[in-house]
BAPA-7128 format. One record per atom (N, C-alpha, C): residue number from 1; residue in three letters; x, y, z. Coordinates in nm, 4 decimals. Layout:
// BAPA-7128
   i  aa       xx       yy       zz
 NUM ALA        X        Y        Z
...
***
This chain:
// BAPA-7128
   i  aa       xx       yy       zz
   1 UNK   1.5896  -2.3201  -0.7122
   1 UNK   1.5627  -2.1841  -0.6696
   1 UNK   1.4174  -2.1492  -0.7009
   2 UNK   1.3719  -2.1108  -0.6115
   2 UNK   1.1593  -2.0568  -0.6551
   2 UNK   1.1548  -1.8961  -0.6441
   3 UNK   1.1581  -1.8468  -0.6904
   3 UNK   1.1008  -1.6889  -0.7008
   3 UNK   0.9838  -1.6703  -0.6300
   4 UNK   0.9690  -1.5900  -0.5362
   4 UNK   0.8547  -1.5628  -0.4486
   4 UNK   0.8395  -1.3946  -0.4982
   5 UNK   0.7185  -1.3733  -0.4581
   5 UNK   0.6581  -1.2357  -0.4803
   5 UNK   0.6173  -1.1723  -0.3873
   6 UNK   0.6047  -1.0377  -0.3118
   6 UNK   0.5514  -0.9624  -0.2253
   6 UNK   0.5469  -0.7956  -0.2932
   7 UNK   0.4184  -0.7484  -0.2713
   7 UNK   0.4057  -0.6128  -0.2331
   7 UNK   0.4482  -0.5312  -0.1948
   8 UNK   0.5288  -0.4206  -0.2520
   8 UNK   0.5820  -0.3209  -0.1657
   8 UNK   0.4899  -0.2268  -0.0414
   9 UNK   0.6131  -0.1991   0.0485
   9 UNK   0.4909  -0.1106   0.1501
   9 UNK   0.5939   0.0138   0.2287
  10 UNK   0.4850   0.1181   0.2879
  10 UNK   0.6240   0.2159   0.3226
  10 UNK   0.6874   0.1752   0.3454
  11 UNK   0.7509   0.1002   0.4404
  11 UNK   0.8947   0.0876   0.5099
  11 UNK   0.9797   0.0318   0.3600
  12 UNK   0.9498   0.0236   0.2260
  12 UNK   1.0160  -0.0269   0.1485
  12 UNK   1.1337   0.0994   0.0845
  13 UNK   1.0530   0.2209   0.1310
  13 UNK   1.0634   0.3085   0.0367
  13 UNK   1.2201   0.3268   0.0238
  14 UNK   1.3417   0.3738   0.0857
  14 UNK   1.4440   0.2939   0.0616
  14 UNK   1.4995   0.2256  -0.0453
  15 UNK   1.4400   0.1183  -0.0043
  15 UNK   1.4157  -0.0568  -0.1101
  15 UNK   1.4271   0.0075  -0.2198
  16 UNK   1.3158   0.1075  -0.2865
  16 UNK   1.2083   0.1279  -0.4379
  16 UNK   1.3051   0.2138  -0.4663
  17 UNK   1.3385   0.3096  -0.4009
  17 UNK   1.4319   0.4134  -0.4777
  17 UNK   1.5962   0.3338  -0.4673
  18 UNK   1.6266   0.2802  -0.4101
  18 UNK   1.7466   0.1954  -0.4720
  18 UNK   1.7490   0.1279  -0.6160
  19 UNK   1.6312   0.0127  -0.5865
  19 UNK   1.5960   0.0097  -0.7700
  19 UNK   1.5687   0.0738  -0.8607
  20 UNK   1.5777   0.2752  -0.8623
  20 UNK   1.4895   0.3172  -0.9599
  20 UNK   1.6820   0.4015  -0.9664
  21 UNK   1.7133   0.4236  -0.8732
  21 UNK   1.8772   0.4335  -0.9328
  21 UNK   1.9709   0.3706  -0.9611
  22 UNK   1.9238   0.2134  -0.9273
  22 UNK   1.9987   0.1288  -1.0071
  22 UNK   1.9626   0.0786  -1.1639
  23 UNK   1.8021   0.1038  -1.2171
  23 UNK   1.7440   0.0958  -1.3288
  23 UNK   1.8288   0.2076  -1.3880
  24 UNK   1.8253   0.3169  -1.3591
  24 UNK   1.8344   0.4689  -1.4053
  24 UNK   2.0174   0.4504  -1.4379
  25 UNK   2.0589   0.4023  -1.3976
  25 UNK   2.2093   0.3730  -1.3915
  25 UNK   2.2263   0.2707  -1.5424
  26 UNK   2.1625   0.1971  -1.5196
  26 UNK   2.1448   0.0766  -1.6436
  26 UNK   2.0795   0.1465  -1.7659
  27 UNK   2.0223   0.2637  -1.7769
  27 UNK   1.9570   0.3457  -1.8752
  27 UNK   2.0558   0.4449  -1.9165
  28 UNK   2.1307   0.5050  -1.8033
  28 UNK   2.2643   0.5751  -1.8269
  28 UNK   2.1519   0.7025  -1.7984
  29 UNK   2.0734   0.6975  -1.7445
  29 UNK   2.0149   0.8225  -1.6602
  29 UNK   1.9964   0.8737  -1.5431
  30 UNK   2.0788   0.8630  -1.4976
  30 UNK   2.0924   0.8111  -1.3082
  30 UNK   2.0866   1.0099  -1.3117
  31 UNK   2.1510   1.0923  -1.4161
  31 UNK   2.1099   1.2769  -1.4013
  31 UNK   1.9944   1.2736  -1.3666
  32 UNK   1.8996   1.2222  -1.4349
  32 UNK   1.7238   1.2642  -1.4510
  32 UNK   1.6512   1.2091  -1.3147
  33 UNK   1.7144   1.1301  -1.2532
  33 UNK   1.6444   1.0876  -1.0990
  33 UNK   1.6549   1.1855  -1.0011
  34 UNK   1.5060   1.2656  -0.9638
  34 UNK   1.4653   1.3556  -0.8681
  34 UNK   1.3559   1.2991  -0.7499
  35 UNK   1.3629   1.1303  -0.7999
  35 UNK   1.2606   1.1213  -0.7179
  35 UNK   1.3037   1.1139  -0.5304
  36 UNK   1.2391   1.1170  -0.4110
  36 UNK   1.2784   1.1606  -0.2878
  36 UNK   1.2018   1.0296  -0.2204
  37 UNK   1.2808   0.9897  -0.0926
  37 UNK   1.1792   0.9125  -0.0287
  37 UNK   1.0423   0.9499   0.0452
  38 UNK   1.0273   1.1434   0.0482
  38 UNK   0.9207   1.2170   0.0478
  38 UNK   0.8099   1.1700  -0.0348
  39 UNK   0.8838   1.2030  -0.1660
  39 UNK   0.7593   1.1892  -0.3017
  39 UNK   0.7478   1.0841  -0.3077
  40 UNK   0.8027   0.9503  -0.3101
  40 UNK   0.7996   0.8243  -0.3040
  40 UNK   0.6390   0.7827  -0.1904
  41 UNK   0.6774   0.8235  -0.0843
  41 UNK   0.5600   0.7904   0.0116
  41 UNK   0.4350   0.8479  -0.0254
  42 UNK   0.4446   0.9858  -0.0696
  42 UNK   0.3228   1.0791  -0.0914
  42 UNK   0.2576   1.0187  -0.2574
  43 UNK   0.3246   1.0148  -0.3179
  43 UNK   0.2523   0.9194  -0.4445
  43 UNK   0.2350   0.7558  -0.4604
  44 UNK   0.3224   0.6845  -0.3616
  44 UNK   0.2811   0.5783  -0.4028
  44 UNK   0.2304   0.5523  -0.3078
  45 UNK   0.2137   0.5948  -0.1932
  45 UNK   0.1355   0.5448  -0.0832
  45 UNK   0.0412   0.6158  -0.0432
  46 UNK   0.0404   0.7149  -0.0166
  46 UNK  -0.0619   0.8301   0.0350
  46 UNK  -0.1698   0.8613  -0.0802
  47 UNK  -0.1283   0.8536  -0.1736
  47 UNK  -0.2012   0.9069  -0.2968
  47 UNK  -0.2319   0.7923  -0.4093
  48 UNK  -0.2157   0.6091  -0.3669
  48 UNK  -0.2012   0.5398  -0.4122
  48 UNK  -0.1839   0.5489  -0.5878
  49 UNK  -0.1221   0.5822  -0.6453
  49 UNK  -0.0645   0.6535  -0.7887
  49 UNK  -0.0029   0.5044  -0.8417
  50 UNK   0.0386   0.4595  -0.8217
  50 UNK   0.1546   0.3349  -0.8584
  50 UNK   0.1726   0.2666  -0.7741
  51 UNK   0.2021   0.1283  -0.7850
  51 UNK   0.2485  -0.0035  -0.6931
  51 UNK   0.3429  -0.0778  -0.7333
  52 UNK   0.4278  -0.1550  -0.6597
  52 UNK   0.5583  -0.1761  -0.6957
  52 UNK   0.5310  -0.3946  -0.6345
  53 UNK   0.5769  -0.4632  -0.6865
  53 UNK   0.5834  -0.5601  -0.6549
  53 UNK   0.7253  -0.5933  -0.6702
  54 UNK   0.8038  -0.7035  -0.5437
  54 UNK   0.9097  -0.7225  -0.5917
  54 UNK   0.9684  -0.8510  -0.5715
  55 UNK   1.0166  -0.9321  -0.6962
  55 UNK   1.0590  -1.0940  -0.6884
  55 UNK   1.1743  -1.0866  -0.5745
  56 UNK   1.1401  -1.2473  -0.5013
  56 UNK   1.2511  -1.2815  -0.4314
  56 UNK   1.3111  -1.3808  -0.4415
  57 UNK   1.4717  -1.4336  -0.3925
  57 UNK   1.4826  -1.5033  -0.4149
  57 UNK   1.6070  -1.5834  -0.3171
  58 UNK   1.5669  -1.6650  -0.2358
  58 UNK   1.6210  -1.6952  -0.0975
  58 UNK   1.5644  -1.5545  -0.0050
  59 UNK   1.4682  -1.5048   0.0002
  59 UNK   1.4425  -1.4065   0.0869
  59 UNK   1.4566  -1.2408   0.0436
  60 UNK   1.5554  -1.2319  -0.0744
  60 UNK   1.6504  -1.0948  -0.0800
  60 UNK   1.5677  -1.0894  -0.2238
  61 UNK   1.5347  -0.9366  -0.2117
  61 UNK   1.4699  -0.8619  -0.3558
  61 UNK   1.5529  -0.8576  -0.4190
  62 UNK   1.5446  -0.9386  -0.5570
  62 UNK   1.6171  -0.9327  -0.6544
  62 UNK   1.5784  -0.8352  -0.7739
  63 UNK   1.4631  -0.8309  -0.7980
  63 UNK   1.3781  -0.7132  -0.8775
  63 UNK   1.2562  -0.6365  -0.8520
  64 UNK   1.2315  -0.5884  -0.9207
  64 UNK   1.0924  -0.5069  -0.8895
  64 UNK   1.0140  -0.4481  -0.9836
  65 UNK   0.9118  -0.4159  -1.0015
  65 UNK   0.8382  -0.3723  -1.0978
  65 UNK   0.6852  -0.2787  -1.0875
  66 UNK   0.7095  -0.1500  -1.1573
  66 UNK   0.6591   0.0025  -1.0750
  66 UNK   0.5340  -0.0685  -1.1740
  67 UNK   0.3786  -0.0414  -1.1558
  67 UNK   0.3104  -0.0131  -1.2305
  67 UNK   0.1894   0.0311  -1.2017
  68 UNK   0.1077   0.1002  -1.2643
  68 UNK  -0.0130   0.1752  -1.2299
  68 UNK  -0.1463   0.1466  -1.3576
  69 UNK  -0.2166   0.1529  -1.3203
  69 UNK  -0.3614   0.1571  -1.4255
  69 UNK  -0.3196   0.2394  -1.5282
  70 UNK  -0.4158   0.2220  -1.6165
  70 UNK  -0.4278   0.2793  -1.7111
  70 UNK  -0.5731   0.2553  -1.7984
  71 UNK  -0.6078   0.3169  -1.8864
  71 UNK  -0.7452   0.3073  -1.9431
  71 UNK  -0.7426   0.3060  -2.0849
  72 UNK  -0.8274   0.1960  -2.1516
  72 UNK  -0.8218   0.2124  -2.2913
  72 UNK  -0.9713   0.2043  -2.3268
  73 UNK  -0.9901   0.3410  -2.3819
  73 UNK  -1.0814   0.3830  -2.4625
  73 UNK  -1.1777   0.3021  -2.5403
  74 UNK  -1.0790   0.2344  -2.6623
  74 UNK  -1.1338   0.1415  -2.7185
  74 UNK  -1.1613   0.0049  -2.6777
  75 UNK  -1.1093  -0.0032  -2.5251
  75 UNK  -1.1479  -0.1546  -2.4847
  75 UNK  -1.2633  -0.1623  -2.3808
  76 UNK  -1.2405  -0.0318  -2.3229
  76 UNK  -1.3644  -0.0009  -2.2195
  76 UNK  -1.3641  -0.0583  -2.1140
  77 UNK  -1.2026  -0.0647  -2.1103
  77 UNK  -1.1803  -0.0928  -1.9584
  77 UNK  -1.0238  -0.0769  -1.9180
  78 UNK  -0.9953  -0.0696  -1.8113
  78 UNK  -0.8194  -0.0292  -1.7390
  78 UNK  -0.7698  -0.1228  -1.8296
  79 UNK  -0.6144  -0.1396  -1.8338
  79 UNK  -0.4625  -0.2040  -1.8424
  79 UNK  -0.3476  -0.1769  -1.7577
  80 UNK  -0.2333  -0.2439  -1.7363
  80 UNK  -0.1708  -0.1866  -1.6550
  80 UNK  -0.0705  -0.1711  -1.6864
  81 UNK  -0.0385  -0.0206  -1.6662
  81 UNK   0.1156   0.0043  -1.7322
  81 UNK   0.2106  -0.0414  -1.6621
  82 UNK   0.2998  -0.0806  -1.7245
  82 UNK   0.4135  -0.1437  -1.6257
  82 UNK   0.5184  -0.0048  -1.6255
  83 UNK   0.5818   0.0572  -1.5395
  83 UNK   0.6389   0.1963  -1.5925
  83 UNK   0.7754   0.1211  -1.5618
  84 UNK   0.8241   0.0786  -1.4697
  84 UNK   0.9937   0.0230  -1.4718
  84 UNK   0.9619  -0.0879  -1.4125
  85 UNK   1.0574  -0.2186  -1.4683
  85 UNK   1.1424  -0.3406  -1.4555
  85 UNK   1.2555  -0.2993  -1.4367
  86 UNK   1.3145  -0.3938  -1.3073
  86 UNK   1.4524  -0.3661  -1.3280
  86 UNK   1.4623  -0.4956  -1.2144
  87 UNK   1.5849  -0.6046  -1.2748
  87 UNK   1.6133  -0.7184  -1.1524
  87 UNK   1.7896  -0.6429  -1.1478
  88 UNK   1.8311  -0.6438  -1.0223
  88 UNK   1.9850  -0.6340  -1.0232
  88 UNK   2.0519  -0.6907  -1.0747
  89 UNK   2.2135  -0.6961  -1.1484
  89 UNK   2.3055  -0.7740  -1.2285
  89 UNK   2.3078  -0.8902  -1.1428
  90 UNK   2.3083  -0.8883  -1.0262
  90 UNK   2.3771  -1.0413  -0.9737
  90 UNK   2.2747  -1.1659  -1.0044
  91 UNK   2.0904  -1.1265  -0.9776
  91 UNK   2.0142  -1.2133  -1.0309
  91 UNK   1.9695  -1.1912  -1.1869
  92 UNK   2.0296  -1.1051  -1.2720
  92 UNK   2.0184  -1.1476  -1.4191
  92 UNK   2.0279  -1.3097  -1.4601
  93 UNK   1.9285  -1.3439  -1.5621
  93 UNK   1.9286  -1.4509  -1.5996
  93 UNK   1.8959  -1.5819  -1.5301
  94 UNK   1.8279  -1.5695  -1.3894
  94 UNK   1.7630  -1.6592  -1.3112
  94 UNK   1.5897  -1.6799  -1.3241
  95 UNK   1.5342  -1.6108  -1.4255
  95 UNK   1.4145  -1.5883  -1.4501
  95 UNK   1.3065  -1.4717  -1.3579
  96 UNK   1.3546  -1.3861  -1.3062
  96 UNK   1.3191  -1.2809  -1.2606
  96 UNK   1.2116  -1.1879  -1.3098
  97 UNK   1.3170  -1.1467  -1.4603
  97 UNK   1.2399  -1.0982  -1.5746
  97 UNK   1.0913  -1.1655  -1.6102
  98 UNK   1.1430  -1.2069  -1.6512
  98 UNK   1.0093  -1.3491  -1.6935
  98 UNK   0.8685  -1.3475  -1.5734
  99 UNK   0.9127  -1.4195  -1.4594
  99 UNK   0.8506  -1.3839  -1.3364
  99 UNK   0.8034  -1.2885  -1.3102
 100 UNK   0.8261  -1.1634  -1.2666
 100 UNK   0.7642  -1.0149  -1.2589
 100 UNK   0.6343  -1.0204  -1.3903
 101 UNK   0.7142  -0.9850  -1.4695
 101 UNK   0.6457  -1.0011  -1.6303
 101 UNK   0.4864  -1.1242  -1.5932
 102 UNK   0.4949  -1.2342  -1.6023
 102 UNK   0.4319  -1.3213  -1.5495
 102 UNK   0.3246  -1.2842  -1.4559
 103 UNK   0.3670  -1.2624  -1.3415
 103 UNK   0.2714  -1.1855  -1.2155
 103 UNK   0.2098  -1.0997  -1.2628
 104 UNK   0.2690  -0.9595  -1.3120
 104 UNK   0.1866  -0.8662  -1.3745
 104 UNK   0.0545  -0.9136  -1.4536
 105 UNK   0.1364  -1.0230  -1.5285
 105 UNK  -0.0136  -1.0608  -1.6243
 105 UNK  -0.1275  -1.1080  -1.5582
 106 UNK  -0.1018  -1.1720  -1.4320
 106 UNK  -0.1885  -1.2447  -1.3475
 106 UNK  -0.2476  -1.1374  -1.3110
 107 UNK  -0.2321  -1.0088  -1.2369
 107 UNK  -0.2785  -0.9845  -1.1602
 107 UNK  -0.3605  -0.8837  -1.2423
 108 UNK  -0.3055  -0.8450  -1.4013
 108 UNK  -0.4396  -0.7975  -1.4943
 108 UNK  -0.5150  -0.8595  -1.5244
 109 UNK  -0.5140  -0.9983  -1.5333
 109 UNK  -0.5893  -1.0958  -1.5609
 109 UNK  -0.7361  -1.0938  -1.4132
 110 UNK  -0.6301  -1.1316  -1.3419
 110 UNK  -0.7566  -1.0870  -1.1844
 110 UNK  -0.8488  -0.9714  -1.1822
 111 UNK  -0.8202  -0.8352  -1.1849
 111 UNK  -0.8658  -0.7174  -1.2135
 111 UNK  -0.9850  -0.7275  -1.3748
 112 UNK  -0.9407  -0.7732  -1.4275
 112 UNK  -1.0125  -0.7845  -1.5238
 112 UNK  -0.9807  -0.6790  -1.6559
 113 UNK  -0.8339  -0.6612  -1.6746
 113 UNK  -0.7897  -0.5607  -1.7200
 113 UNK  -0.7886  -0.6247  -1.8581
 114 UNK  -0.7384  -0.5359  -1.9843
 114 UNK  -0.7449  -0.5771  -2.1181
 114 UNK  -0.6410  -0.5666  -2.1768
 115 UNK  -0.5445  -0.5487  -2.1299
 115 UNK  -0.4021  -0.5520  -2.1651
 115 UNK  -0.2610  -0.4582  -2.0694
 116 UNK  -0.1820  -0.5415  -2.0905
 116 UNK  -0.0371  -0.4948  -2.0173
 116 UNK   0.0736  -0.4647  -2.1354
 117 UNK   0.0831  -0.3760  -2.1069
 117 UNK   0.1684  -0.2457  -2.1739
 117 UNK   0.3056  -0.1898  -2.0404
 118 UNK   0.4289  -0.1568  -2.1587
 118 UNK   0.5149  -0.0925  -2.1259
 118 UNK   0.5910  -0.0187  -2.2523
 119 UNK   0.7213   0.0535  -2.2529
 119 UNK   0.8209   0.0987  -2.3469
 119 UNK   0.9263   0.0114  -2.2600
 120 UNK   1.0098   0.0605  -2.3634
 120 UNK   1.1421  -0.0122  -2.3942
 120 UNK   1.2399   0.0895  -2.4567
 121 UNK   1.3690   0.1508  -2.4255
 121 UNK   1.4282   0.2487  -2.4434
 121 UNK   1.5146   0.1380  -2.6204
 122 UNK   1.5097   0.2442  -2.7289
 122 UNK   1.5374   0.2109  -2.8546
 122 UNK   1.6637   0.0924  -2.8566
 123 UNK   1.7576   0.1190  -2.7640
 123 UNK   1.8614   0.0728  -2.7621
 123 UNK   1.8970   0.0037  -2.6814
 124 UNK   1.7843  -0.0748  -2.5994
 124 UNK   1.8408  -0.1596  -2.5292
 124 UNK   1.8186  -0.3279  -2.5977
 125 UNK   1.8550  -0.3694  -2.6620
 125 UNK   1.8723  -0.4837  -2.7535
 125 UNK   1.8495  -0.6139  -2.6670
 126 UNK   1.8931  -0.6320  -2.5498
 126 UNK   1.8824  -0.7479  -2.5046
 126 UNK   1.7377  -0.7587  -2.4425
 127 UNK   1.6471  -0.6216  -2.3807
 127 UNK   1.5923  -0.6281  -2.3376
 127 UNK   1.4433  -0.6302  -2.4469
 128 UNK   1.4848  -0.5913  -2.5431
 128 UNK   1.3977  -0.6014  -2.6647
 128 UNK   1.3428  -0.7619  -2.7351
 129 UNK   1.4309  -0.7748  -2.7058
 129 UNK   1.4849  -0.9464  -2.7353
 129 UNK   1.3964  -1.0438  -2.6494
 130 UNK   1.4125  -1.0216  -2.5478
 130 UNK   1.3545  -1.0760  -2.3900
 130 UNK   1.2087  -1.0489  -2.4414
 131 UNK   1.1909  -0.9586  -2.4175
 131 UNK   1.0131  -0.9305  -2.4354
 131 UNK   0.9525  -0.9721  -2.5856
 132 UNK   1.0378  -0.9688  -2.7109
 132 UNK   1.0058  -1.0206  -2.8219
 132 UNK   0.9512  -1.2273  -2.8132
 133 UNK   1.0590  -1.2629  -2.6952
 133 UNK   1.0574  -1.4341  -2.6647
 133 UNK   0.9290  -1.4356  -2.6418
 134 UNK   0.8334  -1.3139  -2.5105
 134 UNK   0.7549  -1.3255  -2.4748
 134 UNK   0.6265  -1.3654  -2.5255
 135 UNK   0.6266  -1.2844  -2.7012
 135 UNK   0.5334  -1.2633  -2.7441
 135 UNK   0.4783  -1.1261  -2.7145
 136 UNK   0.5561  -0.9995  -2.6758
 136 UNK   0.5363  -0.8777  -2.6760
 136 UNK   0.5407  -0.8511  -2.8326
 137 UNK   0.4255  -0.7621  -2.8688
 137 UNK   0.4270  -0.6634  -3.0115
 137 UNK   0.4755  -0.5131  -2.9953
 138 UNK   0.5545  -0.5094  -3.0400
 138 UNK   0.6490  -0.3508  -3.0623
 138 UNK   0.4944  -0.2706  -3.0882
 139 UNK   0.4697  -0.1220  -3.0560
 139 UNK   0.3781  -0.1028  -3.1472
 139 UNK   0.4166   0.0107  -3.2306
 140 UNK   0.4042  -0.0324  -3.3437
 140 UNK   0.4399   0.0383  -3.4640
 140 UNK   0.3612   0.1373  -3.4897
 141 UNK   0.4356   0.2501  -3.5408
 141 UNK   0.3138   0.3591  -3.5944
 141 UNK   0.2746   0.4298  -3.4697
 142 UNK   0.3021   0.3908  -3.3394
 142 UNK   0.3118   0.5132  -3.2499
 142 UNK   0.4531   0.5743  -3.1915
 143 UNK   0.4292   0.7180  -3.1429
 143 UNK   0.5231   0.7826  -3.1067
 143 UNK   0.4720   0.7840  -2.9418
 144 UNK   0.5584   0.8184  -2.8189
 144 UNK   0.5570   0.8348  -2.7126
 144 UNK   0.5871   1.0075  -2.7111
 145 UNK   0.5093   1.0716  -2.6843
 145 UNK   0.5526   1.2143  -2.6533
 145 UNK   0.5342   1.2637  -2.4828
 146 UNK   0.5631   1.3343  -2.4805
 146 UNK   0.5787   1.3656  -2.3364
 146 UNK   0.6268   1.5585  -2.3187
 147 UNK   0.5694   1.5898  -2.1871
 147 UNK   0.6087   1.7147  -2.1634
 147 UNK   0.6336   1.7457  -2.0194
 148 UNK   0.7303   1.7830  -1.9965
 148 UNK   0.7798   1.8155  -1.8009
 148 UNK   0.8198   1.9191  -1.8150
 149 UNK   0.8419   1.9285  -1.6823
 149 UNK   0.9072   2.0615  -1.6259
 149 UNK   0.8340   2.2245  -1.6682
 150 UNK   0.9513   2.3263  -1.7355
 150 UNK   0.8988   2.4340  -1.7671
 150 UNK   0.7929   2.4359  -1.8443
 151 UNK   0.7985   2.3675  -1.9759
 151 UNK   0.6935   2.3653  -2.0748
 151 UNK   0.5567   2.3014  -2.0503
 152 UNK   0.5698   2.1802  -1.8759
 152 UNK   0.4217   2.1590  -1.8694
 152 UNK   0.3888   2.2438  -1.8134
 153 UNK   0.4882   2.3496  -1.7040
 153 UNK   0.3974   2.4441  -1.6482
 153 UNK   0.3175   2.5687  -1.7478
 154 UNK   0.4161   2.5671  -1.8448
 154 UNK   0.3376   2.6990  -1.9743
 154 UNK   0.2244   2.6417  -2.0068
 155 UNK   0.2354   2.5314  -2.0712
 155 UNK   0.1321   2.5080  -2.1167
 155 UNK  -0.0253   2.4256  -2.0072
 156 UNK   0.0057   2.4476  -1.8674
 156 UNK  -0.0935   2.4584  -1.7855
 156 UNK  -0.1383   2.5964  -1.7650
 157 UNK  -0.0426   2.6870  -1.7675
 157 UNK  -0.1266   2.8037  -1.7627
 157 UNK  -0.1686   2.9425  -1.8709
 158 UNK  -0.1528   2.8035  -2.0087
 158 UNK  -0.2695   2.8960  -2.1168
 158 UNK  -0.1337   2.9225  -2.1989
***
């Protein structure tokens, strides 16, 4: 079996939001998914915001993986966040994971980026595990904070 790679593109959009409610399902957050095949086009395509690459395998997307730039200060140059992985249950454990993961690095490596970064939800153990094989470092001593909805709008307007 060879894992092939391609680029997502509009006509995927469909495709991308199937994987982000089947990720979201596997997180046990499938409530918190508002995203639309509207907003889907208008940010990842129109507004190029994020790019999605997705492994294949005999032809059929088995996974995919959202990620966008990012910038580090102290390196003085982009990285790329990886924001969701997700391969479907049926190709679990065919090297998918690995693969995506893999590509990503290549293609920071091409760009000339200084590191690839993601999270990992506390409790997902197997997937902690997986990225530990990699040679991923947990990073310790930071917190992830975040603000949506009502409270980013307060605190956008003072």
């Amino acid at each position: 079996m060879a894992i092939s790679f391609r680029t997502a593109g509009r006509d995927d959009i469909p495709l991308i939001l199937d994987f982000i409610k089947g990720l979201a399902e596997y997180e046990r957050l499938s409530d918190q998914v508002v995203a639309t095949p509207e907003l889907l086009s208008e940010w990842l395509f129109d507004r190029g915001a994020a790019e999605v690459i997705f492994s294949l395998e005999d032809g059929s997307e088995a996974g995919f993986a959202l990620f966008f730039h990012s910038f580090s200060t102290f390196l003085g140059r982009a990285g790329i966040y990886l924001e969701d992985l997700f391969v479907r249950p049926e190709y679990r454990g065919r090297g998918h994971g690995r693969a995506l993961l893999s590509r990503l690095a290549s293609i920071a490596v091409e760009r000339g980026c200084g590191r690839l970064e993601w999270a990992c939800l506390d409790w997902n153990s197997p997937s902690i595990g997986f990225y530990l094989s990699l040679g991923a470092l947990p990073m310790d001593g930071w917190t992830t904070y975040r603000i949506t909805g009502d409270t980013l709008f307060a605190l956008a307007e003072g």
